[in-house]
N, C-alpha and C positions, 0 to 999 in steps of 0.2 A: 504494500500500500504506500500512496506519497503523498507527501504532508499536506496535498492541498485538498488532498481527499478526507481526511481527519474532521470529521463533524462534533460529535461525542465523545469527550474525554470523561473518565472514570478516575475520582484524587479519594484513595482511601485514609480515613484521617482528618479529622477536621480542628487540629490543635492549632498555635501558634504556624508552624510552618505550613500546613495544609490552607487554610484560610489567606495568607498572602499569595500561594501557588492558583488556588482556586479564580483569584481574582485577575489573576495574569491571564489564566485561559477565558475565562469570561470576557475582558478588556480587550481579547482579539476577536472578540466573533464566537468562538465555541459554543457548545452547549455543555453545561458542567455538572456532573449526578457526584455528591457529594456525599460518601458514604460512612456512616460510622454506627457504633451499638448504642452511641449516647445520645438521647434526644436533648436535651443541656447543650451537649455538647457541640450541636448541629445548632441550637438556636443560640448559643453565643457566638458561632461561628458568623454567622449571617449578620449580626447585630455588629459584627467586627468589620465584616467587608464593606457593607454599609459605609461603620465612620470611614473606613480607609478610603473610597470611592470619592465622599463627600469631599475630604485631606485633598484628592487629588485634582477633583474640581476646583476646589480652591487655588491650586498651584499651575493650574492652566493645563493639567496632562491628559485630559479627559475630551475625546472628541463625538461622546454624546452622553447621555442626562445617566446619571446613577440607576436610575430606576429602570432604565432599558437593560445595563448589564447586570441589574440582580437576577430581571428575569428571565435571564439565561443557566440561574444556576439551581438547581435539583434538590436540597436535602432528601437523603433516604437514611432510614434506619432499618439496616438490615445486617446481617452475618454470613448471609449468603453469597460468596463474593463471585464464584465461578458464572451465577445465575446473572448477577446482575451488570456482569463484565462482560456477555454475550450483547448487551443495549449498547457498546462503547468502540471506538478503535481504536482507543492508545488509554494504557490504563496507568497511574502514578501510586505505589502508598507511600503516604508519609509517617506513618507509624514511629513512636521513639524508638533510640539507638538501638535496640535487642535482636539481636542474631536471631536468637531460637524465633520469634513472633515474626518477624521477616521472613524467614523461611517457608515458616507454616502458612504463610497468605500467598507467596510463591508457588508452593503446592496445591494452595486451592485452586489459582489461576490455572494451572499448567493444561488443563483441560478446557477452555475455554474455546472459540473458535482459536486456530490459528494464526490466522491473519492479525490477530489482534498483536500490540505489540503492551506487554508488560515491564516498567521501570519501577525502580527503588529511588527514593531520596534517601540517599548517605554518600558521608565521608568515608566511614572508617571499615564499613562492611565491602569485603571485594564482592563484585559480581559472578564471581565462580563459587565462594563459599555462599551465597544464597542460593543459586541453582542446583546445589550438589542433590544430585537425586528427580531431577524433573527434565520431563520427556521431549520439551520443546526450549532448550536454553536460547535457540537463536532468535527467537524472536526476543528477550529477556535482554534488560541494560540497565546501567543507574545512571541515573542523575543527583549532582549534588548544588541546589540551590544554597545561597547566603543571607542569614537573616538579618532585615524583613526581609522575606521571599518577592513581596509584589512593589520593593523598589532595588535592590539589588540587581543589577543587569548581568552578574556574571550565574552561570550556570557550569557547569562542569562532566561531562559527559564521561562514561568510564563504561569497560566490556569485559566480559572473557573471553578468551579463547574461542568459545563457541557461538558468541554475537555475531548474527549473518552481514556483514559490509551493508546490505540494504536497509537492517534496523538502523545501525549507528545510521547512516546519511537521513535515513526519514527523518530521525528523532530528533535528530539538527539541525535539520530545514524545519521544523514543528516550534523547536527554541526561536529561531529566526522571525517565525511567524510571529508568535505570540510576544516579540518584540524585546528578547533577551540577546545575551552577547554570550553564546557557548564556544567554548573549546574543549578539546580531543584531549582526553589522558591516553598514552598509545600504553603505558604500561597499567595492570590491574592492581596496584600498591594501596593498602590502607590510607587516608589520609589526601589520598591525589596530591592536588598543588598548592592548594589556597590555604587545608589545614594544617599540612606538612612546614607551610612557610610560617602560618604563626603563631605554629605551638613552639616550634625553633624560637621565635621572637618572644613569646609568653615566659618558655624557659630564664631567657636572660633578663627581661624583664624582674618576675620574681625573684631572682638571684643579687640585681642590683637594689630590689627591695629589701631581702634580708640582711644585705651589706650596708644599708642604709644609707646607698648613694646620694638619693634623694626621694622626695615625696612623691606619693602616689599623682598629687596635682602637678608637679613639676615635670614629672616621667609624663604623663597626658601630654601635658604640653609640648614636649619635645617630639611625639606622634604629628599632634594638629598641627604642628608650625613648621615644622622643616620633612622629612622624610614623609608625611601624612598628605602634608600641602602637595607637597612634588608629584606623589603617585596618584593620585587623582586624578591625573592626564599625560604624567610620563612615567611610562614602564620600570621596572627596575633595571632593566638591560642596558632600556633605554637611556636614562639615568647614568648609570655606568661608564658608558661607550661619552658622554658628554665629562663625565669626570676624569674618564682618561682611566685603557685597562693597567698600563705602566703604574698609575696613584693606586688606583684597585689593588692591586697584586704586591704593595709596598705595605698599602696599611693591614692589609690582610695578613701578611707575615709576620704583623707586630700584635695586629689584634686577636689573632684565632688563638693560640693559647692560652692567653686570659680568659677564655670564653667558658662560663658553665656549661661542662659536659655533662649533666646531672641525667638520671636514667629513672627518674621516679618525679613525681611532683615536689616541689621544696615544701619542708617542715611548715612556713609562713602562708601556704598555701594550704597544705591541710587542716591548720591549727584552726582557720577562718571557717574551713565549712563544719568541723567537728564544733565549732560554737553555733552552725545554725546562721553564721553570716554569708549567704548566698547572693546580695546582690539587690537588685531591685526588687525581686520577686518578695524577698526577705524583711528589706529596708534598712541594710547594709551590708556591704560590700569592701571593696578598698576606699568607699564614700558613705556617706549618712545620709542618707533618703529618709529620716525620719517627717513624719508628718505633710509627705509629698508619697500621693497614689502611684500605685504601676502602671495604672493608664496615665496621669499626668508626665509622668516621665520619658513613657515611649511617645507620645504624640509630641513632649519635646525635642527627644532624638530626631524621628520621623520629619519633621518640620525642614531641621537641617540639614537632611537627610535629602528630601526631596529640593530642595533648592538644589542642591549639589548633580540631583538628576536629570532637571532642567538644563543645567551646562552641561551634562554629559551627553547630553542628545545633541544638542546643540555643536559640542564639539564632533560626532558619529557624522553629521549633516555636510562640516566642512571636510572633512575626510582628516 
């Protein structure tokens, strides 16, 4: 099948990540059957893509009324997944990180028509270990979207071995479509690219916190203002190649030894979630969110967030 043929898409999961993914197929035209066992869970979904629609009317990315692309999209409450992957041509779950649970909804597809083509959203699960054991891998592939899912532009496409050349290309031109910026993992490595690069950086991060380089707000800053500002519109290569590989390859010999090589999460890092300090969700973090919501917070991210998307299309346009 080819991506222009793609009418009905199928997003199993309607948590955080599902609900921005829903909204991107929705916002190209699709038709979106949103599947889950929680009715809650479905109706804070919808109540979610709503604001988010509204957020993006607001920000000029909308080129018709909110109310046209909700109703494009399905709530079903069901566990039937085979049954109701038959109504769909390209099926998504976004299910939490768990191997075994990814599997088992891999399995249930695997009988499905055919033609259908079934992805995963993750990072860190390869797509040979969820297929182990099911009868049609080639049509089967992941994708690893970045949260928010429905303003993040990058996507991340990944295969096994037994991924047929014609799924990866649909599923690519289907990203394209619904107005993402995918690229090709050619190898099937936990982590792909985007996680691999900044859990590397999270590492050293934590490590200059526990050395007590500097503060949580100070490290921030050194992200938004120099290296943060930069890659926003220039690559890290890119980047590079303007700094000169001769400076690259000078400071690199002086810097990588210093560099925590640590193989486990640092002490300061675990010590935070053994106290139950998780972040926003929590209302603390490596910051104090006391007396400020989770929804206040993300629709302040979000805000800047989407300014930020507005130039990035805008730079896609100039080439």
């Amino acid at each position: 099948m080819e991506a222009q043929n793609i009418k009905t898409v199928m997003v199993i999961g309607a948590g955080i990540m599902g609900q921005g993914i829903i909204q991107s197929f929705a916002q190209a035209g699709l038709s979106v059957r949103v599947v889950d066992v929680g009715k809650e869970v479905l109706d804070r979904c919808m109540v979610q893509v709503d604001a988010n629609l509204r957020l993006f009317q607001e920000f000029g990315l909308l080129e018709e009324e909110p109310s046209s692309i909700k109703a494009r999209i399905h709530p079903v409450l069901t566990d039937d997944l085979a049954r109701e992957a038959e109504r769909c041509d390209f099926v998504l779950e976004t299910v939490p990180e768990n191997l075994d649970l990814k599997k088992k909804i891999f399995a249930q597809l695997d009988s499905c028509h055919p033609e259908v083509i079934i992805s995963s959203n993750t990072s860190s699960c390869t797509v040979a270990s969820l297929t182990e054991g099911c009868r049609t891998p080639n049509r089967m592939i992941g994708l690893h979207y970045f949260n928010p899912a429905h303003i993040m532009p990058l996507v991340e496409i990944h295969y096994s071995p037994w991924t047929s050349t014609e799924t990866i290309a649909t599923t690519k031109a289907l990203m394209v479509r619904v107005g993402k910026k995918p690229i090709i993992v050619k190898k099937d490595i936990p982590g792909l690219i985007g996680s691999r690069i900044q859990v590397a950086m999270a590492r050293e991060i934590e490590s200059l916190l526990a050395q007590d380089v500097a503060s949580p707000e100070d490290i921030d800053t050194v992200a938004k203002a120099s290296y943060g500002f930069r890659h926003a519109c220039i690559g890290n290569l890119e980047a590079y190649d303007m700094v000169g590989l001769d400076t690259m390859e000078a400071v690199e010999r002086r810097i990588y030894k210093e560099l925590s090589n640590a193989t486990d999460p640092t002490p300061i890092l675990v010590e935070k979630v053994q106290r139950g300090e998780l972040g926003v969700k929590s209302g603390q973090g490596w910051f104090d969110y006391t007396g400020k919501s989770k929804e206040k917070v993300l629709d302040s991210q979000n805000r800047r967030l989407l300014k930020q998307l507005a130039l990035f299309k805008s730079f896609e346009k100039e080439g």
